[in-house]
C-alpha positions in Angstrom: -14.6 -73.2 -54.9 -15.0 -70.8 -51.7 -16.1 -71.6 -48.5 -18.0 -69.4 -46.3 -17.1 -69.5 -43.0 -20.2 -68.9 -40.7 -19.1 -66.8 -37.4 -22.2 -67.2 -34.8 -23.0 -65.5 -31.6 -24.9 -67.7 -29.5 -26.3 -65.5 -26.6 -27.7 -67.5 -23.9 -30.8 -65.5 -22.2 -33.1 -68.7 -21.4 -32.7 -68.4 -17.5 -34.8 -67.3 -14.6 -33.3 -64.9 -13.2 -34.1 -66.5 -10.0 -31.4 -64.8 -7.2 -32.0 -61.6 -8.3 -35.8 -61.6 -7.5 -36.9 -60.8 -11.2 -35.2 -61.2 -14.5 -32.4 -59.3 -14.9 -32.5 -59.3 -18.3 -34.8 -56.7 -18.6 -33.8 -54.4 -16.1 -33.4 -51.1 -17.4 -29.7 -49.8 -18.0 -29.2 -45.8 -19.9 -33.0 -46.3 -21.1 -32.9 -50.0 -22.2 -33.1 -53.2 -21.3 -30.2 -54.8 -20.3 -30.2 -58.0 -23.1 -30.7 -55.1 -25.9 -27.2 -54.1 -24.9 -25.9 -57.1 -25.4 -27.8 -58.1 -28.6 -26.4 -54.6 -30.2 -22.7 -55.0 -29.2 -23.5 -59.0 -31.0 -24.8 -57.4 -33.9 -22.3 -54.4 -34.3 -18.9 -57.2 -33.8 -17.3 -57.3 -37.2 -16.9 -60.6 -36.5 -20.2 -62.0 -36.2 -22.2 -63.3 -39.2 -25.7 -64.1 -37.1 -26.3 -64.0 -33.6 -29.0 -67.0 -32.1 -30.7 -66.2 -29.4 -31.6 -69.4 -26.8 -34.8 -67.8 -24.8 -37.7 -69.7 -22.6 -40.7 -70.7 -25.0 -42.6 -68.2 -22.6 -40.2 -64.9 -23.1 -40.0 -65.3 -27.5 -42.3 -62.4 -27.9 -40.8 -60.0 -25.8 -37.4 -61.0 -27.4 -39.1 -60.6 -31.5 -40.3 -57.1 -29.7 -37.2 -56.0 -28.8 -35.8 -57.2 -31.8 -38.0 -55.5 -34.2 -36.9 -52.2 -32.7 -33.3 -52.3 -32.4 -32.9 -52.0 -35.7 -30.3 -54.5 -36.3 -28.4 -55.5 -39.4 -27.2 -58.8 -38.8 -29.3 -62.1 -39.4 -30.6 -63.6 -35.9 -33.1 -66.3 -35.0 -34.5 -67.7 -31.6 -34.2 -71.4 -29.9 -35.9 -72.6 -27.2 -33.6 -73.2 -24.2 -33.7 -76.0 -22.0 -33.9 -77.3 -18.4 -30.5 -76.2 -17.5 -27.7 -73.8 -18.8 -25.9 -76.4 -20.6 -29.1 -78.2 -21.8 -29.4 -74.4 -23.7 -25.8 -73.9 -25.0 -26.3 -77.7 -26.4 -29.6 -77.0 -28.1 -28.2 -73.2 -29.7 -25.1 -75.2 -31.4 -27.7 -77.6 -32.5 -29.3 -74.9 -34.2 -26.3 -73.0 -35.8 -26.5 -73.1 -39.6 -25.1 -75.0 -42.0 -21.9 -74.2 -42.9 -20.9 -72.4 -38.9 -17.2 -72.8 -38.4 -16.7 -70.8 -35.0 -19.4 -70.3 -32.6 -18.6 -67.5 -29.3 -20.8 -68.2 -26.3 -22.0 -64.7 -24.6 -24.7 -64.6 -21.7 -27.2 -62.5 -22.3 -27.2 -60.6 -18.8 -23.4 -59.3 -19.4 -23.6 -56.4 -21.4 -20.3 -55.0 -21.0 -18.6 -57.1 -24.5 -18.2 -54.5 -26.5 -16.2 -54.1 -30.0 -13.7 -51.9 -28.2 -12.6 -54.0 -25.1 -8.9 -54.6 -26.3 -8.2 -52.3 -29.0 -7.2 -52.5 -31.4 -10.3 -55.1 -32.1 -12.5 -56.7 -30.3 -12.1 -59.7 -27.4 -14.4 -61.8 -29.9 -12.7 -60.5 -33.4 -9.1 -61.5 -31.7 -10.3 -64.7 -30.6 -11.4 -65.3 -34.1 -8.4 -64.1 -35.7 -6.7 -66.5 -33.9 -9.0 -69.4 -35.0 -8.0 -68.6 -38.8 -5.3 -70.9 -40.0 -2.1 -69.4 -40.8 -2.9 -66.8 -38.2 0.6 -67.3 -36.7 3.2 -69.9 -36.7 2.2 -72.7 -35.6 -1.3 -74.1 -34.9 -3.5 -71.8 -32.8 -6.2 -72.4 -30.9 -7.8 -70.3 -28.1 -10.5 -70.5 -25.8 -11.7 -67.0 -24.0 -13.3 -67.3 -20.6 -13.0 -66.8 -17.0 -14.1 -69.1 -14.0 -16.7 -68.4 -11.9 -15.7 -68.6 -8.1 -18.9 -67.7 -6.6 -22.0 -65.5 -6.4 -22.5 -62.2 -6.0 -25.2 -62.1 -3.0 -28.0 -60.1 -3.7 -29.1 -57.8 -0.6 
């Protein structure tokens, strides 16, 4: 019998945006919006099966827009966020098919998690190689992220 194990991106883009004045998720970076870079370094990880998007109810259709011309390989589908960040996260691994194993948390707005950030893979391909049992002697687990200490202030 095989198993599939489902690797899931979960990209968080159901905020306001509300310090920065607009939403910074669609601020244009090199000729796109900020969130399409992010979605395209998702989709282009070796070691993602499907990315799910967590968006407002009110922003879907500009994210099946985008979508539909980024030409992207990789399966992806949209959840409705909720009242706060962690009321989103919640409802995305709610959503996370059948058979999902590992799930990596990105926010939308931080573009710069790319495939070649420690090379010789990426940050989200050596986190999940060290998820896979046997991996290394032992059992491993790891947990990537860094804490916030405070907010950039917006002039």
């Amino acid at each position: 019998m095989i198993f599939f194990k489902m690797k899931v991106a979960l990209m968080v883009a159901a905020g306001k945006g509300q310090r920065m004045g607009s939403d910074k998720l669609w601020l244009e970076l090199d000729g796109l919006p900020v969130v399409a870079h992010t979605w395209r370094h998702l989709d282009q990880a070796a070691s993602v099966d499907q990315v799910v998007l967590v968006v407002r109810n009110e922003s879907r259709a500009s994210f099946e827009a985008l979508g539909g011309g980024l030409g992207l390989r990789k399966p992806y589908t949209f959840v409705d966020g909720g009242a706060e960040r962690q009321d989103s996260v919640w409802a995305g691994l709610q959503s996370c098919p059948s058979g999902t194993q590992w799930v990596a948390i990105q926010d939308a707005a931080r573009p710069c998690t790319s495939t070649a950030d420690c090379p010789p893979a990426s940050v989200l391909q050596q986190g999940m190689t060290l998820w896979e049992p046997g991996a290394a002697a032992g059992s491993w687990r790891a947990l990537l992220g860094a804490r916030l200490l405070g907010s950039v202030p917006v002039p």
